[in-house]
PAZAPA-4460 file (N, C-alpha, C; in steps of 0.05 Angstrom, whole numbers, plus 32768, in hexadecimal, padded with zeros to 4 digits):
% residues 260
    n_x    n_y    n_z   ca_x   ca_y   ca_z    c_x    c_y    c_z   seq   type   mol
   7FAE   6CEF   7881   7FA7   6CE1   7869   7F9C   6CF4   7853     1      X     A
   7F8D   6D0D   785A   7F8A   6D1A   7847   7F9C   6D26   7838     2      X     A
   7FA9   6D30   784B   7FC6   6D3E   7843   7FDC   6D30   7828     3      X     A
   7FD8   6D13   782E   7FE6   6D02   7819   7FC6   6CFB   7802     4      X     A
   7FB3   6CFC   7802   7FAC   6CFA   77EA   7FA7   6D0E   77D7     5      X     A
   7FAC   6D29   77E6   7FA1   6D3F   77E2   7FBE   6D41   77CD     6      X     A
   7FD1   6D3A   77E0   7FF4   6D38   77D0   7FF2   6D30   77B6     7      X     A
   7FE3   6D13   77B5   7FE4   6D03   77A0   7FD1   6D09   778B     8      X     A
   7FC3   6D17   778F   7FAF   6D21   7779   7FB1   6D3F   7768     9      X     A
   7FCE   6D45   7779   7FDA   6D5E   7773   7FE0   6D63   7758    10      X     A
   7FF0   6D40   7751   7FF6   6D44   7735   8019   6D44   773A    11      X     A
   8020   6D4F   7752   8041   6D47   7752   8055   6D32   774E    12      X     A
   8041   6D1F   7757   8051   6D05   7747   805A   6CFA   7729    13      X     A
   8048   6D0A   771B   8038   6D02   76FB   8059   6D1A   76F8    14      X     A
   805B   6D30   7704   806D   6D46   76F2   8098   6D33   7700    15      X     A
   8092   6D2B   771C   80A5   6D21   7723   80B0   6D06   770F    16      X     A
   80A5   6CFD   770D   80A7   6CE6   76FF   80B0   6CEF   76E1    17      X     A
   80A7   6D03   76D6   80A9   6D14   76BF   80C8   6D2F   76C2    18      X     A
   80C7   6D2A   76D8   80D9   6D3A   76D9   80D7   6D58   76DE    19      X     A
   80C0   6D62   76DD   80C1   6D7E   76D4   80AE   6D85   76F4    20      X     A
   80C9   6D8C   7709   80C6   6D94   7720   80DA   6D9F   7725    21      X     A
   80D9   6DB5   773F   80EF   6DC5   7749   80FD   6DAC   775B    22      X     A
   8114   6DB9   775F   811D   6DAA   7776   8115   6DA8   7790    23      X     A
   810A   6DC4   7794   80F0   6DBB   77B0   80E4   6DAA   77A6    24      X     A
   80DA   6DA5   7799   80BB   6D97   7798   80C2   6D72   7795    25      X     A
   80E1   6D76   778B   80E7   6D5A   7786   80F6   6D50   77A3    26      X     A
   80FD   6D5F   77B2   8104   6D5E   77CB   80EB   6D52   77E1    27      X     A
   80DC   6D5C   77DA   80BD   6D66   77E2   80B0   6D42   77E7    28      X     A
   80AD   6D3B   77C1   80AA   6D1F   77C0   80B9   6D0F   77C8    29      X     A
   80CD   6D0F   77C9   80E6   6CFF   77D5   80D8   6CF9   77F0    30      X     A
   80D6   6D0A   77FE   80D9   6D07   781D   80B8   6CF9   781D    31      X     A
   80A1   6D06   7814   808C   6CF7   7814   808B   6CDA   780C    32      X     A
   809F   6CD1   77F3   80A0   6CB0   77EE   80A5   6CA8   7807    33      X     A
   80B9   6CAA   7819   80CB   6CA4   782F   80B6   6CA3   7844    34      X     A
   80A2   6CB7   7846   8094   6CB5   785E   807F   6CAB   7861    35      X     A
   8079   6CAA   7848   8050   6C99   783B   805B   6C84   782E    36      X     A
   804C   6C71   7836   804C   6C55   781D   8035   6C5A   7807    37      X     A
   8026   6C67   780D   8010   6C6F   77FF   8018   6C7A   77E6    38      X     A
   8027   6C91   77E8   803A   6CA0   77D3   8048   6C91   77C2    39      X     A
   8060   6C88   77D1   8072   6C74   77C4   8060   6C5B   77B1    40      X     A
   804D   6C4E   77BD   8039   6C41   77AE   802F   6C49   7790    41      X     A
   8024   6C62   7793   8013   6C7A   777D   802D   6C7C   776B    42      X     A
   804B   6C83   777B   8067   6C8B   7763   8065   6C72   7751    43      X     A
   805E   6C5A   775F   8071   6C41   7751   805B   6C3F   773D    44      X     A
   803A   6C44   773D   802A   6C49   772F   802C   6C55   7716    45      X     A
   802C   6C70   771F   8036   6C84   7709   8046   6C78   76ED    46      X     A
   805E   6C6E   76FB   8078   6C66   76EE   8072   6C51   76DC    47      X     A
   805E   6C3F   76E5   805A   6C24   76DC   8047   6C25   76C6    48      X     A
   8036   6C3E   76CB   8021   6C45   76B3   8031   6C58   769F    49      X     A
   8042   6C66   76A3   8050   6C72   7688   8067   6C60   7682    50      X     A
   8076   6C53   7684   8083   6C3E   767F   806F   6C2D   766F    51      X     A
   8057   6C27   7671   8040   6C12   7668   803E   6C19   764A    52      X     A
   803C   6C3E   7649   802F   6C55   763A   8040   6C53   7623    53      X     A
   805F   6C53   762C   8072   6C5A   761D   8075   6C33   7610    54      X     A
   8078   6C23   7617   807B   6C0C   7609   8066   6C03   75FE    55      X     A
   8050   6C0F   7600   803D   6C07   75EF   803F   6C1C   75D3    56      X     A
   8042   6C37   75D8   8044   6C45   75BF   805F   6C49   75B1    57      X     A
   806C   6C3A   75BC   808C   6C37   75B5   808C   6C3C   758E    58      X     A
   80A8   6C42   7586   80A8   6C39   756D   80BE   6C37   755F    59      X     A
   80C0   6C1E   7558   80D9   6C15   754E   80E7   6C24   7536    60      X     A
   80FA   6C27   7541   810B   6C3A   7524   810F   6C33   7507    61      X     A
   810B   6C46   74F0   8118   6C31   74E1   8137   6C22   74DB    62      X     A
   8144   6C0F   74CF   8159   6C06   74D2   816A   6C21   74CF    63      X     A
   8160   6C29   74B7   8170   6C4E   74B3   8177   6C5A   74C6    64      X     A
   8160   6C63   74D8   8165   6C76   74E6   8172   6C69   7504    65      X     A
   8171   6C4B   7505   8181   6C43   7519   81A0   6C46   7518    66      X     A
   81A6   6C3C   74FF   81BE   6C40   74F7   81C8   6C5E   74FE    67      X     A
   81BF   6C6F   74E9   81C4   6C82   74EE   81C9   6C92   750B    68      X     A
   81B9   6C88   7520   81B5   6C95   753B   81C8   6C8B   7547    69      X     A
   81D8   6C6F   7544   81E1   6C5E   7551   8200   6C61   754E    70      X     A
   8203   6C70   7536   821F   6C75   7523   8225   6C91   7537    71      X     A
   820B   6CA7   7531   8218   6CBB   753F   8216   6CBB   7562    72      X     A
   8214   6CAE   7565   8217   6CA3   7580   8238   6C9F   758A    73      X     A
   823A   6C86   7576   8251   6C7D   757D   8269   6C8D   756F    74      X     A
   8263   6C9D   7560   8277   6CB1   7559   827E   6CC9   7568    75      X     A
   8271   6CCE   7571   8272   6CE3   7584   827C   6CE0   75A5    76      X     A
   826B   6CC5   75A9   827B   6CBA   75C8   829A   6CB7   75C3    77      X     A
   829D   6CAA   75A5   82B6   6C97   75A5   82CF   6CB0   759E    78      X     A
   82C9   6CC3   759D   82DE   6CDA   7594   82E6   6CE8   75B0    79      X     A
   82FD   6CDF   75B8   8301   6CE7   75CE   830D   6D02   75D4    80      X     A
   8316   6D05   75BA   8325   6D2C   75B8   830F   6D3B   75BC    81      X     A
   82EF   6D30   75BA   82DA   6D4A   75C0   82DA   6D4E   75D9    82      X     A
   82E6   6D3B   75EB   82DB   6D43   760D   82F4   6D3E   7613    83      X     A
   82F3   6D53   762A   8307   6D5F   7639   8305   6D53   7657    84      X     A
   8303   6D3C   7665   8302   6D2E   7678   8315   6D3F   768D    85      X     A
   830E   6D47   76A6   8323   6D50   76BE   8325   6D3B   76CD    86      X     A
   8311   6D2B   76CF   8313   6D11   76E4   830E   6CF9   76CF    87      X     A
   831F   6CE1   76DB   831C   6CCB   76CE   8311   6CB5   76DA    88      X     A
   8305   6CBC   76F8   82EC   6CAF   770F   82DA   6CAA   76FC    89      X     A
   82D2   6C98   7702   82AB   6C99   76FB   8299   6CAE   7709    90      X     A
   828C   6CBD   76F8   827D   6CC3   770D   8258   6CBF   7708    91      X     A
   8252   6CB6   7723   8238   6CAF   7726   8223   6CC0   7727    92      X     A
   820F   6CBE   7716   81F8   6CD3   7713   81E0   6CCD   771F    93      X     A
   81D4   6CD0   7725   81B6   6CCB   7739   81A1   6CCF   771C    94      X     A
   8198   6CC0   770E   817F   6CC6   76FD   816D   6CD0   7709    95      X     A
   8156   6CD5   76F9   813A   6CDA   770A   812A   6CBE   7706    96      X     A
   8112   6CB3   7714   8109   6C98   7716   80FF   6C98   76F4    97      X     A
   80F5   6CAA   76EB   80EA   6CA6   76D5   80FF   6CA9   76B9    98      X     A
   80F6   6C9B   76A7   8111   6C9C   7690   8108   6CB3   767E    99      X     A
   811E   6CBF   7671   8112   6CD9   765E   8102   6CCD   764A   100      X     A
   8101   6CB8   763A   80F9   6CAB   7622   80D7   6CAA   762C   101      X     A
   80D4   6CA8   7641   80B6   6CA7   7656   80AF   6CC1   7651   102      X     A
   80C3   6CDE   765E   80B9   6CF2   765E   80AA   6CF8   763C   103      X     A
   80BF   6CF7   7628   80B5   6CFC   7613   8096   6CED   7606   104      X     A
   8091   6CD3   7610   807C   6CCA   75FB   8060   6CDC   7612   105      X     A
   8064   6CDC   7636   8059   6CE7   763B   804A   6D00   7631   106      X     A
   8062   6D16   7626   8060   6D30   761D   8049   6D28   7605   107      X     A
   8050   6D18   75F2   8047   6D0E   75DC   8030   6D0E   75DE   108      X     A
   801F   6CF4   75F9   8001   6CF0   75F7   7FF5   6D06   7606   109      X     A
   7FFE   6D14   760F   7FF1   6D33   7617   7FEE   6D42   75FC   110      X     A
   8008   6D44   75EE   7FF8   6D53   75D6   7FE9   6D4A   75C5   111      X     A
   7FE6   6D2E   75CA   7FDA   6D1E   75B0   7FB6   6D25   75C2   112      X     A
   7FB2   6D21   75DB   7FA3   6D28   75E8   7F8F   6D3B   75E2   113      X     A
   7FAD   6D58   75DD   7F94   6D79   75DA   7F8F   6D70   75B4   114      X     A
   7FA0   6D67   75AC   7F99   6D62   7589   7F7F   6D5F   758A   115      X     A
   7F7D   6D45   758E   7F62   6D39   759D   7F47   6D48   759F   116      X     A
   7F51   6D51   75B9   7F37   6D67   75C5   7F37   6D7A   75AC   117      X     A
   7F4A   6D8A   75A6   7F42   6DA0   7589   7F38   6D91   7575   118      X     A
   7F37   6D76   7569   7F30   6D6C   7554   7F0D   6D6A   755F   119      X     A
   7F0E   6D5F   7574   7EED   6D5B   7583   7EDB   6D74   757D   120      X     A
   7EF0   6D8D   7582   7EE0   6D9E   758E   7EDB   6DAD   756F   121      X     A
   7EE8   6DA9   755C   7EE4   6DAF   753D   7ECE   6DA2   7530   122      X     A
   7ECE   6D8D   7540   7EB8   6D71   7536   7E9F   6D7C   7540   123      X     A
   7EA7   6D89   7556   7E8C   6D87   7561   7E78   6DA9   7556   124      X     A
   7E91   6DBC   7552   7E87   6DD0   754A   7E7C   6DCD   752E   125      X     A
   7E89   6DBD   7517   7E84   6DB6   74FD   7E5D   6DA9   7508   126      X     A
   7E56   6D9C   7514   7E42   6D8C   750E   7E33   6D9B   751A   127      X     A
   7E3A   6DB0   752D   7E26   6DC0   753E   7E15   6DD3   7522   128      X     A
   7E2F   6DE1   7512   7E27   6DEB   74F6   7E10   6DDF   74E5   129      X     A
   7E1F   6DC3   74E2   7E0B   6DAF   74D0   7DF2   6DAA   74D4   130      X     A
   7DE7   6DAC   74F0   7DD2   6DA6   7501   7DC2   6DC1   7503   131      X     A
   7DD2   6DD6   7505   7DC6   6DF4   7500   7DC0   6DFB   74E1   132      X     A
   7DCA   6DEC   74CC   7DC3   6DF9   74B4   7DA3   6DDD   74B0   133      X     A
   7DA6   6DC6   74BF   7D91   6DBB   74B8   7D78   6DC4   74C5   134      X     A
   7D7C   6DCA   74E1   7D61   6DDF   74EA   7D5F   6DF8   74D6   135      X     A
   7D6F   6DFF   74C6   7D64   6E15   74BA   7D4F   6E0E   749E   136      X     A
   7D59   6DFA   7498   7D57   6DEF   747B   7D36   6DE2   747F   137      X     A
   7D30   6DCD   74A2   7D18   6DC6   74AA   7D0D   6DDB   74A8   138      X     A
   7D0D   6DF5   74B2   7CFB   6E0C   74B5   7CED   6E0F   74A0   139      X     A
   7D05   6E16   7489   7D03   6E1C   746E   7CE8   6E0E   745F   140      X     A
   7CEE   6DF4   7463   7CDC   6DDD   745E   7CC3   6DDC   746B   141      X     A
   7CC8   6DED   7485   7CA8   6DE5   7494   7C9B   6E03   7487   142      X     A
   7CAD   6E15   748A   7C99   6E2F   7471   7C95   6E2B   7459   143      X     A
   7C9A   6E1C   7449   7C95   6E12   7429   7C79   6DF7   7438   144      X     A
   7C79   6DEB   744D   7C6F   6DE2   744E   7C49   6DED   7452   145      X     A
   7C4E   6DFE   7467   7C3A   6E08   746C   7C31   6E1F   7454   146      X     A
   7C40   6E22   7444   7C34   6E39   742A   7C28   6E29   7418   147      X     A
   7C39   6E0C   7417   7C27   6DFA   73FB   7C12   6DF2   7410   148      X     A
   7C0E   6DF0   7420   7BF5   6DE8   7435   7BD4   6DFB   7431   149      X     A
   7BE7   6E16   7437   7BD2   6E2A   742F   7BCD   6E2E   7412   150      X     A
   7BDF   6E2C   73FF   7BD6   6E21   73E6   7BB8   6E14   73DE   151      X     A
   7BC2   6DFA   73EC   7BB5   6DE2   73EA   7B97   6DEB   73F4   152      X     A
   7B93   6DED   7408   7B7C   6DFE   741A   7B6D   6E15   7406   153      X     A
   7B76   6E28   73F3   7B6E   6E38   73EC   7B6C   6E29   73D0   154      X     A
   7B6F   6E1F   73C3   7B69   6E0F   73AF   7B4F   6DFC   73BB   155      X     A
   7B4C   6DF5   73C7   7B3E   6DDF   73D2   7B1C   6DF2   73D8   156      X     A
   7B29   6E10   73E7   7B13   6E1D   73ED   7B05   6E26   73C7   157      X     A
   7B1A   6E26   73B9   7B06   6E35   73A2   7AFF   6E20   7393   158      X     A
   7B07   6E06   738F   7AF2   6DF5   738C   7ADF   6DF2   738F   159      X     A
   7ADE   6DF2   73AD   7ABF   6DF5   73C2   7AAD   6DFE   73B1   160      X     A
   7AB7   6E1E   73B0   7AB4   6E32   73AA   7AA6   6E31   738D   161      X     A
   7AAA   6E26   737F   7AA3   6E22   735E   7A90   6E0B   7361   162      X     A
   7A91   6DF7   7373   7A82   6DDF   736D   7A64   6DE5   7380   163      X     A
   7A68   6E00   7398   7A50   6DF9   73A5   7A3A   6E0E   7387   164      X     A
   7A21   6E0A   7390   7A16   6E08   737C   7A09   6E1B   7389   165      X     A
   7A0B   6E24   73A0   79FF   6E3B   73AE   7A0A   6E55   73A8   166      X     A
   7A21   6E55   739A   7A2F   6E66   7392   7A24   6E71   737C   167      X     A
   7A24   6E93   7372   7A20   6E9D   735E   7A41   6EA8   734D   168      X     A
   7A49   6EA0   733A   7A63   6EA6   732F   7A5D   6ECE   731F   169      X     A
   7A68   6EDD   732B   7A66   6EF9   7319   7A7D   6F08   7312   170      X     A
   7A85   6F0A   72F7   7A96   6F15   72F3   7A91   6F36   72EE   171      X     A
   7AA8   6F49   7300   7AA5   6F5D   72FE   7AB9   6F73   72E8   172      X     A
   7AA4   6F83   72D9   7ABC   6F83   72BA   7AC1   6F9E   72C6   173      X     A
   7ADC   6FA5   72B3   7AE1   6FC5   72B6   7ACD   6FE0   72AA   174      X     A
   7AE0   6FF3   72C4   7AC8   700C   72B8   7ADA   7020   72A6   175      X     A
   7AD0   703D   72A0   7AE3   7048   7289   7AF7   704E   7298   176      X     A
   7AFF   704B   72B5   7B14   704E   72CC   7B27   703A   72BE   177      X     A
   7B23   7024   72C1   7B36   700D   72B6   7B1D   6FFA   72A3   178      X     A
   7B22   7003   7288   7B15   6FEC   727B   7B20   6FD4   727D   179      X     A
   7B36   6FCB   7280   7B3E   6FAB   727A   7B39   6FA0   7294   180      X     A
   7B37   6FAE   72B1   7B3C   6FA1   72C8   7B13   6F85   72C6   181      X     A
   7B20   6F73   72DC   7B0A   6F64   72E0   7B0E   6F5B   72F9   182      X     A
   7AFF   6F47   72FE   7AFA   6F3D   7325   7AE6   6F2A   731D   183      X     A
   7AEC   6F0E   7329   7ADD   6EFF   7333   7ACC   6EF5   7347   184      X     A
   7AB4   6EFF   7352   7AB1   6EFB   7371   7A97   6EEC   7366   185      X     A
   7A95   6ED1   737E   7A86   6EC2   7385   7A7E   6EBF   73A2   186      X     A
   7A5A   6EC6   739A   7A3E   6ECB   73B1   7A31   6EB8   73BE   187      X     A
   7A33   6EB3   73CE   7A23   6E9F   73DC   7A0D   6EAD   73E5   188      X     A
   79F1   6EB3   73DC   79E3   6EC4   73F2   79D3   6EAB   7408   189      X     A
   79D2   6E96   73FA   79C9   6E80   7418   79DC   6E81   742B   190      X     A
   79FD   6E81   7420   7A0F   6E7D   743B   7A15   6E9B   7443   191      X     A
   7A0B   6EAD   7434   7A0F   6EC6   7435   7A33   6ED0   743C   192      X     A
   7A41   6EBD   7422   7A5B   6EC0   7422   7A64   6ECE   740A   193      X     A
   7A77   6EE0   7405   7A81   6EEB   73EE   7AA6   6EE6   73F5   194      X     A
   7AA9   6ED5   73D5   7ACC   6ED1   73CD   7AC6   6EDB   73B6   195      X     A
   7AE5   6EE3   73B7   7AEE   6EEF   73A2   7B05   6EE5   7392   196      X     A
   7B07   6ED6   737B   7B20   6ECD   7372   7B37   6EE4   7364   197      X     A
   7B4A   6EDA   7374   7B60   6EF0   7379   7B74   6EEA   735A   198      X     A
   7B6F   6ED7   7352   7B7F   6EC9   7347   7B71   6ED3   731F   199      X     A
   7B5A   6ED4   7326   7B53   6EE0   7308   7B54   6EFF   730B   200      X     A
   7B58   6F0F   7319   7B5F   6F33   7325   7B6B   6F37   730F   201      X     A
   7B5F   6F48   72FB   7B6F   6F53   72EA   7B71   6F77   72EC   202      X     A
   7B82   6F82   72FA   7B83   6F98   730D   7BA0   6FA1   7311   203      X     A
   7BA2   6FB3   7309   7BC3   6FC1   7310   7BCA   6FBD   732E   204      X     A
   7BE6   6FB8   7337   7BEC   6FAC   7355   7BEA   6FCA   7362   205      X     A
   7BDC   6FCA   737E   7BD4   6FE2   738B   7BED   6FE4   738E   206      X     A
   7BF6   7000   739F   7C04   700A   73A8   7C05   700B   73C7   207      X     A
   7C19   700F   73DD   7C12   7017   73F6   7C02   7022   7403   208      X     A
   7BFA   7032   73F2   7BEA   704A   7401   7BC2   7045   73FB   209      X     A
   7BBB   7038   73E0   7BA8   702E   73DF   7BA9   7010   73DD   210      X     A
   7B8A   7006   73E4   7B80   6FF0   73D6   7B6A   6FF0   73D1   211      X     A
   7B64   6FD5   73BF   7B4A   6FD2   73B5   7B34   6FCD   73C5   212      X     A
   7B15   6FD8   73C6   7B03   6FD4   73D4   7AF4   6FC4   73C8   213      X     A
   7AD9   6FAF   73DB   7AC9   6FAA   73C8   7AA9   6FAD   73D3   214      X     A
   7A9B   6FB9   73B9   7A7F   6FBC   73D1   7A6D   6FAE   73BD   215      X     A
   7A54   6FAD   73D2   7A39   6F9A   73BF   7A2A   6FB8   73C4   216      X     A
   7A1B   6FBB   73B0   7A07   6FC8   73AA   79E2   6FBB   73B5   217      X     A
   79E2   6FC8   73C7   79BF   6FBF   73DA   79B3   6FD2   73D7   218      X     A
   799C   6FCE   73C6   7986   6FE2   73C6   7999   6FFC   73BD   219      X     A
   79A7   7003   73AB   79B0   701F   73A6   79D2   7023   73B0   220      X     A
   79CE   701F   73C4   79DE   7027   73DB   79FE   700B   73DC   221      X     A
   7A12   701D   73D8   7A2B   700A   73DC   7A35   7006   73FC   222      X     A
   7A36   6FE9   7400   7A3C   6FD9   741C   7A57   6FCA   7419   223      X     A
   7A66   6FD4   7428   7A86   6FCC   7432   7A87   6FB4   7430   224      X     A
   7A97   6FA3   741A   7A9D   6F7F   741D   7AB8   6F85   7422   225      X     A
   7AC9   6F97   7432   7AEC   6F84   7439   7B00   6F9F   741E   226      X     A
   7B0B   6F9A   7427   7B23   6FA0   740F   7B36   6F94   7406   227      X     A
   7B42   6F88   73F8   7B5C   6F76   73ED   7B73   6F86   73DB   228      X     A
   7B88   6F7A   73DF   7B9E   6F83   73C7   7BA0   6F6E   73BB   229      X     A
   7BA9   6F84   73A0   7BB4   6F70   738B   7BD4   6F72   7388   230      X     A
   7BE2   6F54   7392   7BF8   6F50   7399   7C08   6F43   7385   231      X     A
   7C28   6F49   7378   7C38   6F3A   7367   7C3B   6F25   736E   232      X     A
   7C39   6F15   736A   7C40   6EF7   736E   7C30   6EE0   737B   233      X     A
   7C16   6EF4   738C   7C08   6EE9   739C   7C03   6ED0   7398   234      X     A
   7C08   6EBD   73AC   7BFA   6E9F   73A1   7BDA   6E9C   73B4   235      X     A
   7BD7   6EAC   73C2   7BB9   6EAC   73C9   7BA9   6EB1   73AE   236      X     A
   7B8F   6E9B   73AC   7B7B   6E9D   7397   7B61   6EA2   739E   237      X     A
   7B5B   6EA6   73BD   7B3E   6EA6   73C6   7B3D   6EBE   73DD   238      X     A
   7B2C   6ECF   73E7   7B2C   6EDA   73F2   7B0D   6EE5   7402   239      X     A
   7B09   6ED9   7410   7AE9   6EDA   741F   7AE8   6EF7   7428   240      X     A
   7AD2   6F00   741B   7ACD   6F21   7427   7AB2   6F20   7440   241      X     A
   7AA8   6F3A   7444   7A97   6F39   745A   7A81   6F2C   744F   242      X     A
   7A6F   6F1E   7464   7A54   6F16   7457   7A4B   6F2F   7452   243      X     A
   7A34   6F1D   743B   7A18   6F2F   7437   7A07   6F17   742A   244      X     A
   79E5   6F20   7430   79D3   6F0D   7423   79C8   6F1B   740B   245      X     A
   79CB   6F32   7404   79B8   6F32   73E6   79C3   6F4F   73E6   246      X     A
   79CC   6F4D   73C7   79E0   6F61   73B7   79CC   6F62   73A0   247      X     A
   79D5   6F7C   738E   79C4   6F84   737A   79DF   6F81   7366   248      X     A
   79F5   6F8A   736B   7A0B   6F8B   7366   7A22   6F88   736B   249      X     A
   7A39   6F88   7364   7A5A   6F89   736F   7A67   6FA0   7366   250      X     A
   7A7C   6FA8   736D   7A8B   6FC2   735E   7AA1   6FC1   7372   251      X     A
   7ABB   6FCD   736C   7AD4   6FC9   736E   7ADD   6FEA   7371   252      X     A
   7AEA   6FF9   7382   7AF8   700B   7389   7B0B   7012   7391   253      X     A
   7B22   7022   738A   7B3C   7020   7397   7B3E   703C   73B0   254      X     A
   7B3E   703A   73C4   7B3E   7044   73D8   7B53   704A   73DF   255      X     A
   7B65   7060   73F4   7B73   7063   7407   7B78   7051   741A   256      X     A
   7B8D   7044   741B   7B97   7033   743A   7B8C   703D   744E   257      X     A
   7B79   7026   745C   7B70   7032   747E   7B5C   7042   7479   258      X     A
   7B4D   7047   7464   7B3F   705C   7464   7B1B   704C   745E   259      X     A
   7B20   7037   7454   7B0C   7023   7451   7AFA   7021   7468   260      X     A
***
């Protein structure tokens, strides 16, 4: 019994029925119809579902092209000078079980089949795209998101910043180094916090190799607050340097990179 389902799952019946077998192989089925009912069962199957296939997707000609088919038909049978007859017997032909008109619509829903699958698989690549340009586009959106976020945050801090009252506001003017440059930095010596608004920096943009320092002046003596650049475009406006509780002064230096 394995042997015959193993047969029938081969796929030989589907090509016998279709026609497109060696003569072993149609020999082959022959003798298996004859010896399995099982087989013979599965043929009459086969047959009954593409027969089903073909009259359901059948398609009627138009009158034209009936005519026309029907004319050269009968013009060609009916001309008897084209064929050269040696016998005037009948002679009997053995068809195959399946009719050619079957074989063809068969051929048909196989290729209509891979159409199919290639149209799917175009479909499916098209939206895999569409779905990849929209993760790109979310990203996009979640980094514009998180920049107007920190925006928002740094606006919000120099508010603070202006409204706490613990704050001392000092503007720092230029020396004969850069007369026009200036700097805004605001002192907390209760919270013992120093910002600096980045946003009023009126200061040539550093270069790679330096940046700007900033120190408080204690008792004589200059004490390290941080270093910052001054950047094109920067949308940062606040910038918290190191604490300190009590400054005499501020002052601004442009230093060597790393060297601070």
């Amino acid at each position: 019994m394995e042997d015959v389902k193993a047969f029938i799952e081969s796929g030989i019946l589907e090509l016998y029925v279709l026609g497109d077998i060696t003569a072993a192989e149609r020999e082959q089925v022959e003798a298996m119809v004859q010896e399995h009912p099982a087989v013979k069962a599965e043929l009459n199957e086969v047959e009954k579902a593409l027969e089903m296939y073909a009259s359901v997707n059948a398609m009627e000609p138009s009158a034209h092209q009936r005519t026309k088919i029907l004319n050269s038909l009968v013009t060609n049978l009916a001309d008897d000078n084209t064929f050269k007859t040696k016998n005037t017997e009948a002679t009997v032909v053995e068809l195959p079980l399946a009719a050619s008109n079957t074989t063809n619509f068969y051929k048909y829903a196989f290729a209509a089949s891979v159409a199919l699958l290639l149209g799917s698989i175009v479909a499916i690549y098209g939206l895999n795209n569409k779905l990849e340009e929209k993760d790109a586009a979310l990203v996009a959106a979640s980094l514009q998101n998180q920049k107007f976020s920190k925006t928002v945050d740094y606006m919000d801090n120099e508010l603070g910043v202006f409204r706490d009252s613990s704050y001392k506001v000092i503007r720092l003017k230029g020396t004969d180094n850069l007369p026009t440059g200036s700097l805004l930095v605001a002192w907390s010596p209760a919270k013992q916090k120093v910002m600096i608004d980045l946003k009023s920096l009126d200061m040539p943009v550093n270069d790679k190799d330096h940046q700007y320092q900033l120190w408080a002046l204690v008792n004589g003596k200059p004490v390290d607050l941080g270093v910052f650049d001054k950047i094109a475009g920067d949308t940062v406006t606040m910038q918290e340097m190191k604490s300190i509780a009590s400054a005499q002064a501020f002052a601004v230096t442009r230093e060597p990179r790393g060297q601070c």
